[in-house]
N, C-alpha and C positions, 0 to 999 in steps of 0.2 A: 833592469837596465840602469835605472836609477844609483841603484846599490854598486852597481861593479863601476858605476862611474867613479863612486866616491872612492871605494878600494882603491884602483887605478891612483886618485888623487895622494892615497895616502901613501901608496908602493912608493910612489915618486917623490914622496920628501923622504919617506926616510933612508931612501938611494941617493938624496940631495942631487936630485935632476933636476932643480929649478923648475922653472914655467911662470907665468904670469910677469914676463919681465925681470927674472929673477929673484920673484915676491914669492912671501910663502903663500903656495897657495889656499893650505887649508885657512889659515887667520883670514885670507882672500883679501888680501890690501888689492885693489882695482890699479890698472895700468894708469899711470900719472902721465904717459902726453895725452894731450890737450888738442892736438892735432883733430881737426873735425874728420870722417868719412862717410861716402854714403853706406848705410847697413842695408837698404835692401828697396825694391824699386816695384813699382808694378808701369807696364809690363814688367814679369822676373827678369831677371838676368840668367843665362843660361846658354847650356851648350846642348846639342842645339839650342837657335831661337826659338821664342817662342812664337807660333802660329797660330792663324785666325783670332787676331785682337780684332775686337769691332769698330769700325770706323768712326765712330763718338767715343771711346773711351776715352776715358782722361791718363793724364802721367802723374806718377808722383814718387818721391824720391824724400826716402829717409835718413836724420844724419843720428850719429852717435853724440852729436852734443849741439846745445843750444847755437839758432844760426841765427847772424845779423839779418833782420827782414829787408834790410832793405839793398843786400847783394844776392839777392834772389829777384832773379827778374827776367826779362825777356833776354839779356845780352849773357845770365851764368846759365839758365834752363834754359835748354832750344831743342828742339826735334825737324829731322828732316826726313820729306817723305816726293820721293825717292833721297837718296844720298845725294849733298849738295842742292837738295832742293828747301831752302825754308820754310816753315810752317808756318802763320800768323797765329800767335798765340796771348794768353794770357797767363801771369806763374802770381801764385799769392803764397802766404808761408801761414800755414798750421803751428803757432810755437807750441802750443800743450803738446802735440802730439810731435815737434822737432820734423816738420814734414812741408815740403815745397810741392806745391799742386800745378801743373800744367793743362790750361785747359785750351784747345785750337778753335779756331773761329769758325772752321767748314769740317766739315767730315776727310776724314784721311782717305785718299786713293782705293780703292779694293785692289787686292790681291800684292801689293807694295810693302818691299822691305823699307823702314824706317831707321832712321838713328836718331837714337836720344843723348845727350850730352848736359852732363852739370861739368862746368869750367871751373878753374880754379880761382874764379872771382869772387865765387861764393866763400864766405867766410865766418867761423865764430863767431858772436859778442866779443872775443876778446882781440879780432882781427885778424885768426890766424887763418890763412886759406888751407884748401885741399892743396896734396901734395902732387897731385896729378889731375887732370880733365877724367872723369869718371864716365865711360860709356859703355853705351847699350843698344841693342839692335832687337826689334820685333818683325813679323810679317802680319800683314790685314787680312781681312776674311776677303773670299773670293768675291764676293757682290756685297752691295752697299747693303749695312745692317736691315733685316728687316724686321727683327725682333721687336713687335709690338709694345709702346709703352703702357702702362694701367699703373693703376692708384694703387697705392703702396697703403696709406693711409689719410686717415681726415680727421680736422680738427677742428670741431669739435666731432669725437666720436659718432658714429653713425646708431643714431636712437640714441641720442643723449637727452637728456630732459634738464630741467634747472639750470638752463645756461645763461650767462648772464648778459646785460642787454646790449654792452659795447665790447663784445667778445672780437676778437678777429676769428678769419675762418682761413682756415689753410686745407693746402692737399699735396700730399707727396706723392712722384712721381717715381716709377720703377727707375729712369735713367735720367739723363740729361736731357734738358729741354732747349728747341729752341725760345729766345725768349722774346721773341718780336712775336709768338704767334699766343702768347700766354698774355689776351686780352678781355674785355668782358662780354665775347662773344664766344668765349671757347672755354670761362670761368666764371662763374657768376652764381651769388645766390638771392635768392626772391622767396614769398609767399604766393598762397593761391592768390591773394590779391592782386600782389605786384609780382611775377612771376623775376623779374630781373630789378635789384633794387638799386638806387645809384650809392657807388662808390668806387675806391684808390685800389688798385689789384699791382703787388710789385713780385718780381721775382728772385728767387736766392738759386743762382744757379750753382754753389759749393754744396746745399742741400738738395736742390732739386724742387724746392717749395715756393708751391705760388699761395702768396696772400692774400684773401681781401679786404678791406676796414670799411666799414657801411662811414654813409657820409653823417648817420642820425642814426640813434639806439634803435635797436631792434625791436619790436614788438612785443608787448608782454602776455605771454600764455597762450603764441601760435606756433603752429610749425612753420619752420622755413626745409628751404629746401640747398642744397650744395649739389653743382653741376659742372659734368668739365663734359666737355664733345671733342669731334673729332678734331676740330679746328687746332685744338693743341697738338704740337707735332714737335716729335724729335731732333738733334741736329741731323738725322737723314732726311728730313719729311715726312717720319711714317707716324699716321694720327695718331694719334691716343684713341684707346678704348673708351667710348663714353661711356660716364657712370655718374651717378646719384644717390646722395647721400640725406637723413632728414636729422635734425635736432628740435627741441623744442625748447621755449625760451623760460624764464619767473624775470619775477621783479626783482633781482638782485642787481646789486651794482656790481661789478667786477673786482676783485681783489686788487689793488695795483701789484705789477710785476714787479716781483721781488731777485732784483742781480744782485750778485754774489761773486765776490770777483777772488776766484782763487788761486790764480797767479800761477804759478811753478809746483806747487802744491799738490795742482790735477791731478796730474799723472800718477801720483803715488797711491798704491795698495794701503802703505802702512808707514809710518814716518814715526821714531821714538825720540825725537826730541834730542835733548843732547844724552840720552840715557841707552839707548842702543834697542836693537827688536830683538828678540827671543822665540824659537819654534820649538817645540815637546814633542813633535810627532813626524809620522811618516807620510800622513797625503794632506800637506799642506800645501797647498798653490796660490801664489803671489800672482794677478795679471793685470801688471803695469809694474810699478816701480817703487823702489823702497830703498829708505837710509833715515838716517841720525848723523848730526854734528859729533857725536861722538867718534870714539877711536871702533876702527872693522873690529875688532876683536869684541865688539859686544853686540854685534851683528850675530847672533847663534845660528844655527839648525837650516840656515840656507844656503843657495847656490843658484848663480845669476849662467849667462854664456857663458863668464869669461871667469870666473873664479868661486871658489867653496869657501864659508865662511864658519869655520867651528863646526863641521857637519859630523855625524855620526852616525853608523847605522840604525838610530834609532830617532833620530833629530835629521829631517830632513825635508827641505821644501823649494819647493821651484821660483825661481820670481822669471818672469815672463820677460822681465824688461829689466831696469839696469837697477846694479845698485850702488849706494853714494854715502861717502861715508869721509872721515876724517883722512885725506889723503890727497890724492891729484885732485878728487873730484868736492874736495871740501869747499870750496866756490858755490858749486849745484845744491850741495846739502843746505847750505845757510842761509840761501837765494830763498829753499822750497820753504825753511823753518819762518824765515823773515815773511812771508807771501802769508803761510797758515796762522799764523798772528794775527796779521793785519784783517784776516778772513775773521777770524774769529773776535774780534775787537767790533767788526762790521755785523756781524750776527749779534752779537752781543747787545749793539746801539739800537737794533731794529725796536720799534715800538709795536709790543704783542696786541695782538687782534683780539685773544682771549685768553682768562686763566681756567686752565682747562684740569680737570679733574676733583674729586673729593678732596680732603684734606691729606689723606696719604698720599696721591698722586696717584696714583694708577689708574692706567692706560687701558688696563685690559678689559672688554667686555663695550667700551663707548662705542654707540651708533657712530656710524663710517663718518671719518674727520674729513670738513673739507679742505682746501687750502687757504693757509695764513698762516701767520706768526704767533704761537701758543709758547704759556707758561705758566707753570703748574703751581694750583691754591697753597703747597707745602713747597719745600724746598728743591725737593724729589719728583723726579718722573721712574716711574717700575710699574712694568708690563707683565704682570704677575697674575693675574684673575683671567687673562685670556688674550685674544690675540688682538690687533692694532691692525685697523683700515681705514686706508689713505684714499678720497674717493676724489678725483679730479673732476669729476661731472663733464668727462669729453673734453675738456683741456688739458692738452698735452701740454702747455709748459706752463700747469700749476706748478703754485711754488707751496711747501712747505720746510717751515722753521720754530724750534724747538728750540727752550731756551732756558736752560737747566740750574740753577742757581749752585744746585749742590751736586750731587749724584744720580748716574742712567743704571740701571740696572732691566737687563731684559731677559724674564725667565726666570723661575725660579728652582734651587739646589732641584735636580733632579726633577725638574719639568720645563722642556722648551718653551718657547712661546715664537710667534710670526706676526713681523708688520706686510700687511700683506694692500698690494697697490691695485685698484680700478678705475675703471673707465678714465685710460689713459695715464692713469697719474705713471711715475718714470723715477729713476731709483737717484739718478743725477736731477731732480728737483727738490730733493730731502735732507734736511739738514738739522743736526744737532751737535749744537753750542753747551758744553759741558762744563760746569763748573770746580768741579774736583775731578771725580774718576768716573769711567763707564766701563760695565761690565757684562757680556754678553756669556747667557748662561750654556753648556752645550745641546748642542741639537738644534738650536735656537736659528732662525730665518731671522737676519736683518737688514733693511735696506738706509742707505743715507750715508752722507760723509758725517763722521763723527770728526771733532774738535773738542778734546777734552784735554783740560787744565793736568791735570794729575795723571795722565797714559790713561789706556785703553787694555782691556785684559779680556782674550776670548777665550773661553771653553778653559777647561781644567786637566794640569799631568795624570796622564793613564787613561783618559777615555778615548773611543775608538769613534766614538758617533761624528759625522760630519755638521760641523757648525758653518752656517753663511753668513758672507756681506759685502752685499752687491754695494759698494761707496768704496767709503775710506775711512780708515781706524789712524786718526791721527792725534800724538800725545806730545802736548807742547813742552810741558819741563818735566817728563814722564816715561817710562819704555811702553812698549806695545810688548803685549804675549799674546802668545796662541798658540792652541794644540788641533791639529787634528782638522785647519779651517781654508775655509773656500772665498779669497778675498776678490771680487771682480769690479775691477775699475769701469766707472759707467759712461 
């Protein structure tokens, strides 16, 4: 499918049928207006409607280029249920993700056609509106949801041990909660002692996560216990499944939380700086977004929706999401390069918690890392002697950060290697600040946004094995390559 796309692409320039605005499309220069639209909506958009949305779901609504947050609101997102009847609502703006979330105060009508509407008030950062009110129609399930909510997950991991003593403790929720009912009767955790201990419990209704921060450190070297009952309810009313979770505590102090503010940045796969990306192979997939300040023509082996960029049948790679490059969208490129600097100046300043390995640096073979800020007794970190585990000890937003003076090297010629994540740890809490160049060897599992001085280089021309990396390979005054690799935006 892939291949006869690219054919297709090629029939048609050398028949000089244009397309992409008149741009070549193999060089794939991206459509320069600037005009925001929405790209895709939940509920879909569709003919027919789409039916049985559940009466809590949320809206939301994607645009193809960065939108001003604060013309996004309850007067540009509006949904009515029935027609002409308004919904009370709440709309915030996702920027990483270019995404306006609507969420309603009560549950929608059952059985009720709705209309959702983004107006043209909504607008780019650069001011420009939509060219038309963009709408959408769904129907509701026939009776008010009954789809029982349960615990997604708990934080800290269920049987976690070594947890530290001013941890918070969370619980995610399958759906959306109401959040008047998400109190310390229906959330709460205690020892056998104090079955219910005092403390602050707040809610993140964009996650679904309830929190709770004890008022005084935890006990050292008990179990506690994490409890949600029925008392937690849905926006239909329907309880929650009770459940119980245990951890157990040490005398550790807590890492402090380590933000990392990566700006415009997030979103991207693979970023080369002002040097361009390059792909060697056939099952390469980009999922999220990719560019260089540089000129499209050194954009190689890929292809976004909207355009083919130097592809080949033998150089060929998908990006999921958009790509940006020295053109209309040279604005977005400089924004993301300007953002990954500033990230990496910030990682850079952090103050390391440990210099971690022998003199050569290597990774491979160290008892499971916790989380902090490491930096290696030599110049070098190389994951060469074995694999690399990252052990969150039941904290989901451990942070870990790496901080390379000189060069990453993961894997050696002709043997993979895997930074491999437990109990909890998360692949968007991994971070490595490069000082020259990193180099991920094939076959090789990696997790983490890479920031490296000098580009990023995965896997080697002619091999077929699939390399991963679950982050981001980004190369500040450097190209990014890759043969044959599996980039997943976390």
């Amino acid at each position: 499918m892939r291949l006869s796309i690219f054919v297709t692409a090629l029939s048609c320039l050398l028949v000089a049928c244009g397309g992409g605005g008149g741009q070549d499309p193999i060089l794939g220069t991206p459509n320069s207006d600037i005009t925001p639209r929405v790209i895709s909506t939940t509920p879909v958009k569709q003919s027919p409607i789409v039916t049985g949305v559940a009466t809590d779901a949320r809206l939301t609504a994607k645009f193809n280029a960065a939108m001003a947050p604060s013309s996004l609101n309850t007067t540009s997102f509006t949904v009515a249920c029935p027609a002409n009847t308004p919904v009370t609502s709440t709309v915030t703006y996702d920027a990483a993700n270019k995404m306006a979330i609507l969420r309603h105060a009560a549950p929608f009508p059952a059985n009720t056609t709705c209309e959702a509407k983004v107006s043209t008030a909504a607008t780019n950062t650069a001011g420009a509106p939509l060219v038309a009110d963009y709408l959408w129609s769904f129907t509701t399930q026939s009776n008010s949801d009954a789809t029982v909510p349960t615990i997604l997950s708990f934080s800290p991991t269920s049987t976690a041990t070594h947890v530290c003593l001013t941890k918070s403790v969370s619980v995610t929720f399958s759906k959306p909660m109401k959040a008047s009912t998400i109190t310390s009767a229906s959330f709460f955790v205690g020892t056998l002692a104090t079955p219910s201990l005092p403390g602050t419990i707040t809610y993140d209704a964009r996650n679904n996560t309830a929190t709770f921060t004890a008022n005084s450190s935890f006990i050292d070297g008990t179990v506690h216990t994490i409890n949600v009952t029925a008392g937690a309810k849905d926006m239909a009313e329907t309880p929650a499944v009770p459940a119980t979770s245990l951890f157990t505590t040490d005398a550790l102090s807590c890492t402090p939380s380590v933000t990392v503010n990566l700006g415009a940045i997030a979103t991207y796969g693979a970023f080369g700086g002002g040097a361009g990306v390059t792909n060697s192979g056939v099952n390469t997939v980009i999922y999220g977004d990719l560019g260089t300040t540089a000129a499209c023509t050194l954009i190689t082996g890929f292809d976004d929706a909207n355009n083919f960029y130097t592809e080949t049948p033998l150089n060929i790679g998908d990006v999921t999401g958009h790509v940006y490059c020295a053109t209309g969208t040279i604005g977005t490129a400089i924004t993301g390069l300007a953002n990954a600097r500033a990230a990496y100046d910030e990682l850079a300043a952090k103050r390391p918690t440990v210099l971690l390995g022998p003199t050569s640096g290597e990774l491979g073979g160290l008892p499971p890392v916790r989380p902090g800020t490491y930096r290696p007794s030599a110049s070098t970190f190389l994951l060469g002697s074995g694999n690399l585990t990252l052990d969150a000890e039941g904290d989901a937003d451990a942070v870990w950060v790496f901080q390379v003076p000189a060069s990453l090297t993961i894997g050696l010629i002709g043997t993979s290697r895997s930074v491999l994540l437990i109990n909890g740890a998360q692949a968007k809490n991994v971070y490595w600040q490069v000082g020259s160049a990193a180099r991920i060897e094939n076959g090789s599992t990696m997790v983490g946004t890479i920031i490296a001085s000098d580009g990023v280089t995965i896997s080697t021309a002619g091999q077929t094995i699939q390399t991963t990396l679950a982050g981001r390979a980004i190369g500040l005054d450097a190209s990014v390559t890759m043969v044959n690799t599996t980039v997943t935006v976390p």
